[in-house]
C-alpha positions as CSV (number, residue, x, y, z in Angstrom):
1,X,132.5,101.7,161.2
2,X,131.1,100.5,157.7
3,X,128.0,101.0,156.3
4,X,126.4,99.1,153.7
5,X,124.3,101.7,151.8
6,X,124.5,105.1,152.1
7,X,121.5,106.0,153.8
8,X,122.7,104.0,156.5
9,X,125.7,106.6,156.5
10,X,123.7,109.5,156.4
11,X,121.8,108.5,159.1
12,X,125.1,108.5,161.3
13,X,126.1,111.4,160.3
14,X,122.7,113.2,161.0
15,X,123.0,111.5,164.3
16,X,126.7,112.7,164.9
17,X,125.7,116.6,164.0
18,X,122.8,116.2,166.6
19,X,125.0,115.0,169.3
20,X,127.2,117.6,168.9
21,X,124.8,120.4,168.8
22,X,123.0,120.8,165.5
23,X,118.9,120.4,165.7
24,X,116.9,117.6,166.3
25,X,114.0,118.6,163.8
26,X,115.8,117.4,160.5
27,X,114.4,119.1,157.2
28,X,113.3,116.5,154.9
29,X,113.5,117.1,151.3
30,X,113.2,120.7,151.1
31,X,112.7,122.8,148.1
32,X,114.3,126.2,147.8
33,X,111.2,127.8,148.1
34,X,111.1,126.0,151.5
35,X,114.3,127.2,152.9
36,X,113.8,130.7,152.0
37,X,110.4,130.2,153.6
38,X,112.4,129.0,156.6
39,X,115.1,131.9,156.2
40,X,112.3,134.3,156.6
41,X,110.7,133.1,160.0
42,X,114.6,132.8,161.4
43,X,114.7,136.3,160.7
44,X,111.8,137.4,162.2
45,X,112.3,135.5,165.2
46,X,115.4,137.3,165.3
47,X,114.4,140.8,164.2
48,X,111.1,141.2,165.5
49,X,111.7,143.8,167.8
50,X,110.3,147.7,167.5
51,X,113.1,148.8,165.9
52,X,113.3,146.4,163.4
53,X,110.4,144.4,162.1
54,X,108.4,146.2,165.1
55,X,106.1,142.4,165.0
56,X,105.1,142.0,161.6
57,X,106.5,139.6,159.6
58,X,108.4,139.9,156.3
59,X,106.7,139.4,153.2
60,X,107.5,138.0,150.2
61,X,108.4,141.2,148.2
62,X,110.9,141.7,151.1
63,X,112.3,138.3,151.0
64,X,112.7,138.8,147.1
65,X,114.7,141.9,148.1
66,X,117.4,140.0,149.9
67,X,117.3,137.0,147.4
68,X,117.6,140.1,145.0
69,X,121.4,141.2,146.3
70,X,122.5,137.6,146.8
71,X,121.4,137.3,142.8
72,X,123.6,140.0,142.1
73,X,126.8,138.8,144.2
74,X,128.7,136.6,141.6
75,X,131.8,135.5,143.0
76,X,132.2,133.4,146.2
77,X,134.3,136.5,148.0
78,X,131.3,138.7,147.3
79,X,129.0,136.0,148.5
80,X,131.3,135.6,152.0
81,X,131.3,139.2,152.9
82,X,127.4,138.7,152.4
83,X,127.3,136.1,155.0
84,X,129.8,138.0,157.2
85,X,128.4,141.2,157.0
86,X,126.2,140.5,159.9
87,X,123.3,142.3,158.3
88,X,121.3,142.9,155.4
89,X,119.1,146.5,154.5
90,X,115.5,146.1,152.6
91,X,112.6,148.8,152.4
92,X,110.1,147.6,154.4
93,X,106.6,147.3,152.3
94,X,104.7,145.0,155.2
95,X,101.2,147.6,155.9
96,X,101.3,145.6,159.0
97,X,104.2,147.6,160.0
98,X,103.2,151.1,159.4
99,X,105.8,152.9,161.8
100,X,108.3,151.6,159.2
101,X,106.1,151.0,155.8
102,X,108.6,152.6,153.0
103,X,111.3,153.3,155.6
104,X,115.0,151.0,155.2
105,X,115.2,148.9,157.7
106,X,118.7,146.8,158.8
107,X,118.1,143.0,159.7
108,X,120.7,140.6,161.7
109,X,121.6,137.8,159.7
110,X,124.8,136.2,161.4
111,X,126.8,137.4,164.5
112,X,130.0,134.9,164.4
113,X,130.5,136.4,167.7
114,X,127.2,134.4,168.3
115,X,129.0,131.3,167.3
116,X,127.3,128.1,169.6
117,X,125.5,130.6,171.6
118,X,123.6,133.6,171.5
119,X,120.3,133.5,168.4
120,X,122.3,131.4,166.3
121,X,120.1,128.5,164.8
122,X,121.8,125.5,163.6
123,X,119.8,123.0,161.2
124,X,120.5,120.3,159.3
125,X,118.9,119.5,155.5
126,X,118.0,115.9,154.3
127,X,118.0,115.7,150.7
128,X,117.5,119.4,149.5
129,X,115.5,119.5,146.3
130,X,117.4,121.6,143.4
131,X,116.2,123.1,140.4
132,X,117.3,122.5,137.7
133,X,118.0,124.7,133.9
134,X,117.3,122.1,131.5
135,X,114.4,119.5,132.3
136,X,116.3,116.8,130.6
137,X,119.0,116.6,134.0
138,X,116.2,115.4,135.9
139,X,115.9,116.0,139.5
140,X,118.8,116.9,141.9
141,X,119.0,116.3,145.3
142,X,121.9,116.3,147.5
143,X,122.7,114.2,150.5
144,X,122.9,117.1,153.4
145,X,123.0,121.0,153.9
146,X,123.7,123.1,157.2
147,X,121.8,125.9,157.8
148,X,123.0,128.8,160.1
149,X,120.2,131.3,160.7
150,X,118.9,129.5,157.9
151,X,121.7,129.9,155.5
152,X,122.5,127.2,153.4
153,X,126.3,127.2,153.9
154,X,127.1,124.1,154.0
155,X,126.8,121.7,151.6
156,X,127.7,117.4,152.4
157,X,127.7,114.8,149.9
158,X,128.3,111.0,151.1
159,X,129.0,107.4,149.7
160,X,129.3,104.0,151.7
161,X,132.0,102.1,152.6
162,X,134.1,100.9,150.4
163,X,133.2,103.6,147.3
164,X,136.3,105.9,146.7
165,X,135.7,109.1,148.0
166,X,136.4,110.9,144.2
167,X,133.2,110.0,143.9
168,X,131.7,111.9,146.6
169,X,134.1,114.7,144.8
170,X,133.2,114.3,141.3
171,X,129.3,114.5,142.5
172,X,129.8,117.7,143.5
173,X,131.9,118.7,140.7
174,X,128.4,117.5,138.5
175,X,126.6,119.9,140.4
176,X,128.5,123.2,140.2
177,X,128.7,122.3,136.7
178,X,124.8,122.3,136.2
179,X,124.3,125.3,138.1
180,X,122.3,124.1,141.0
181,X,123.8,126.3,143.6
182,X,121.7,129.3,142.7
183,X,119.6,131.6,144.5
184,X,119.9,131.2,147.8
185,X,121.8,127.9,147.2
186,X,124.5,130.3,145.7
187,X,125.4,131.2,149.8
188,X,127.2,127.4,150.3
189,X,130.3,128.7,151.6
190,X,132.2,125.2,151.8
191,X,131.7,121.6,150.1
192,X,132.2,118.4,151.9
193,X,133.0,115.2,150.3
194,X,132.8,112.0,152.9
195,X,133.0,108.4,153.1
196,X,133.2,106.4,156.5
197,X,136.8,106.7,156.2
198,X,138.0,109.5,154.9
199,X,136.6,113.2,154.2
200,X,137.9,116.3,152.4
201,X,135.9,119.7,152.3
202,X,136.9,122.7,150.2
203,X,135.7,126.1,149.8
204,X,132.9,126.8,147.1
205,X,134.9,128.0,143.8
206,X,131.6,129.7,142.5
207,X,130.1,129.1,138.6
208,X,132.1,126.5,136.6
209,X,131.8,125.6,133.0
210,X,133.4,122.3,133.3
211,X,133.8,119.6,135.5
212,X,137.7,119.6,135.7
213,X,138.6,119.0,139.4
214,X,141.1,121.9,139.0
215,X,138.7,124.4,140.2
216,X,137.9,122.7,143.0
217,X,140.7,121.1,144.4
218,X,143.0,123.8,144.0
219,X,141.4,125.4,147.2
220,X,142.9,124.5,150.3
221,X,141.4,120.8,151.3
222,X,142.4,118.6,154.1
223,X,141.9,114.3,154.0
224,X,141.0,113.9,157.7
225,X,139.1,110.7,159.3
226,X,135.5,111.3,158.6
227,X,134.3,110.9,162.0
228,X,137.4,113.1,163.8
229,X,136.0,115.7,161.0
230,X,132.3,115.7,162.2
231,X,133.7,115.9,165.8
232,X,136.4,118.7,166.0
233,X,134.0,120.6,162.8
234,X,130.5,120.0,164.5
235,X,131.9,121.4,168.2
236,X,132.8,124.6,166.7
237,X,129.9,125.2,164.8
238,X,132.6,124.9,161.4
239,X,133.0,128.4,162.2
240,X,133.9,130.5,159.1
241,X,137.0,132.6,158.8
């Protein structure tokens, strides 16, 4: 199918996650203040019980502890073990919670045994807002993001019909190069570049000084159809190895 613009595009491709499982309730033009905001009430909802959050939800000092340990992860390995480790550690500081107030406390974060089932929460982004180092690049956004538990590990960029999907690439390439996947942007695991007809995604290659495509095509990448990728990707969650 051909679209004219690529919101149009975008629109289908929200509409083709949903169908296959992903949210309803899109996030709209999130900061990353937002998402962690959203992070933090997936993982209460998740680790609310006695022995973990015991009810009381976490704070902001305690978010800035987690944030904290993904700051200090700098390579994309690092930053996958993270996400695979299936649990994180802060010292609890919430007076609400005074069985555990000072105490360590271990929070679930992502069970790929969960994958499509379980407490597992799939969302999809619409035009996450990035920060940016120098004022002068002006706002960023990107096209789409997909959130598990409220991770940001996917990242989607898109252009219409017709528009050669280097572009798609050489966006991305602009942004690893400007250092917008930071923070909690820092846990995209994999990149996708799509147009109506074709689609290649590749795994995050971490900080770059340049915008060479050798970091990032040198990762294993596969040209598929774009809408057999959304289906056989979107029915198993793009479950990460």
């Amino acid at each position: 199918m051909a679209f004219k613009t690529e919101a149009e595009f975008e629109e289908a491709m929200i509409a083709a996650l949903q169908r296959t499982g992903w949210s309803h309730e899109v996030l709209k033009y999130p900061t990353e203040q937002d998402l962690v905001d959203n992070w933090a009430q997936i993982l209460f909802e998740n680790n609310r019980g006695r022995d973990r959050l015991n009810d009381a939800p976490l704070t902001k000092t305690e978010m800035d502890q987690i944030l904290d340990q993904i700051e200090r992860l700098k390579s994309p390995a690092q930053l996958n073990r993270f996400v695979n480790g299936r649990s994180v550690s802060i010292k609890r500081d919430n007076p609400a919670d005074p069985e555990h107030l000072g105490q360590e406390i271990s929070l679930s974060i992502y069970d790929r045994l969960e994958i499509a089932g379980g407490k597992s929460r799939y969302q999809i982004v619409q035009q996450p807002r990035f920060a940016v180092p120098r004022a002068v690049l002006g706002e960023r956004r990107g096209d789409l993001m997909l959130l598990i538990n409220g991770m940001p590990l996917f990242h989607i960029e898109l252009k219409k019909s017709n528009v050669p999907l280097e572009n798609a690439i050489s966006q991305i390439q602009r942004y690893v190069s400007q250092q917008v996947f930071t923070g909690l942007f820092s846990l995209v695991q994999v990149f996708v570049a799509s147009t109506p007809e074709s689609t290649v995604y590749f795994a995050n290659p971490g900080s770059m000084t340049t915008t060479s495509s050798t970091g990032l095509t040198s990762t294993t990448s596969a040209s598929i159809d774009g809408s057999m990728f959304v289906d056989a990707c979107c029915r198993s969650r793009w479950r990460i190895s």
